[in-house]
C-alpha positions as CSV (number, residue, x, y, z in Angstrom):
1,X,-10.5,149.9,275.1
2,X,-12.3,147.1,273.0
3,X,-11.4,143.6,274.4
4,X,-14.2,142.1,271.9
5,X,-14.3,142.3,267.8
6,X,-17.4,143.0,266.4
7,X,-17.8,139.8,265.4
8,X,-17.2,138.3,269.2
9,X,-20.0,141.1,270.1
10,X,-22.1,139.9,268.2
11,X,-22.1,136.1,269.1
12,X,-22.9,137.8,272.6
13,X,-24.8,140.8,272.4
14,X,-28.3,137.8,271.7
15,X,-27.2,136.3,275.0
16,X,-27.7,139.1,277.5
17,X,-30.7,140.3,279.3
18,X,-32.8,143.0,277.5
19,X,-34.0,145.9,280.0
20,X,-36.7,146.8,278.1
21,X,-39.6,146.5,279.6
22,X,-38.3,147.2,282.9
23,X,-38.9,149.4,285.7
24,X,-36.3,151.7,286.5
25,X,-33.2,152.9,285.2
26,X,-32.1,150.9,281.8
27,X,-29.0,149.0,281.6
28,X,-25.7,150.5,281.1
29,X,-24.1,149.1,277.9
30,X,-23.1,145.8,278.0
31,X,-20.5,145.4,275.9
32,X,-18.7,147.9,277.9
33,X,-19.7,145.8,281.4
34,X,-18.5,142.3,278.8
35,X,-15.1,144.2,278.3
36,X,-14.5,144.6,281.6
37,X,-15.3,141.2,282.8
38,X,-12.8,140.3,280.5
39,X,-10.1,142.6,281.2
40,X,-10.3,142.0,285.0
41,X,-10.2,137.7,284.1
42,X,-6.9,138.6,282.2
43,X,-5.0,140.7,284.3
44,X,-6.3,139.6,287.7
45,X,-6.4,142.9,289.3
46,X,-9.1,143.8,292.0
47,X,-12.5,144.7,291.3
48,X,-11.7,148.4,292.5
49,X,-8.7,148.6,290.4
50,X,-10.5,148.2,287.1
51,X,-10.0,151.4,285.1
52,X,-13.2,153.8,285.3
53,X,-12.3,155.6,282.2
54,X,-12.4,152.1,280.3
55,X,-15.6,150.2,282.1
56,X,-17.2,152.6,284.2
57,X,-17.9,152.5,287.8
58,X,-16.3,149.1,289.1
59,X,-19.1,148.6,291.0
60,X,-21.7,147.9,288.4
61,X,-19.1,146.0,286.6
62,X,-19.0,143.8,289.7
63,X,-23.0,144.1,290.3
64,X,-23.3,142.8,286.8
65,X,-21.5,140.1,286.9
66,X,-22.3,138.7,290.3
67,X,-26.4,139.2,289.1
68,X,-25.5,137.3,285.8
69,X,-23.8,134.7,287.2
70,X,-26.6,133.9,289.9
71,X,-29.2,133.9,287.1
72,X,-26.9,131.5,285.0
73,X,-26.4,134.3,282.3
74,X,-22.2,134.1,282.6
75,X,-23.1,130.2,282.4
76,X,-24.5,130.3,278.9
77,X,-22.0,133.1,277.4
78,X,-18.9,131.4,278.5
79,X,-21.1,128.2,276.3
């Protein structure tokens, strides 16, 4: 399910945190994470009800977005 068009994506994709460099496991994609973000803002469902097969695990999506918006990340792609 794409939520973004390439173009969107890539007005983003500059914005976002970079794992490399990192310990540990890298990132999972963040467009998919983005998409889901998004889908869940539009509809309004529940964090658990966010379709795995779309945007993985809905707990990463969630992990995600609560880390990004603590570290003002959300803040400067809503910009």
């Amino acid at each position: 399910m794409r939520l973004l068009t390439d173009e969107q994506w890539a007005r983003l994709a500059p914005c976002l945190p970079r794992s490399a460099g990192k310990a540990g496991r890298p990132f999972a994609g963040h467009r998919r994470i983005i998409e889901g973000i998004i889908y869940r803002y539009r509809t309004g469902v529940p964090w658990g009800d966010l379709p795995r097969e779309a945007f993985g695990p809905w707990q990463t999506v969630w992990k995600r977005h609560r880390r990004w918006a603590a570290d003002g990340t959300w803040d400067t792609i809503l910009a």
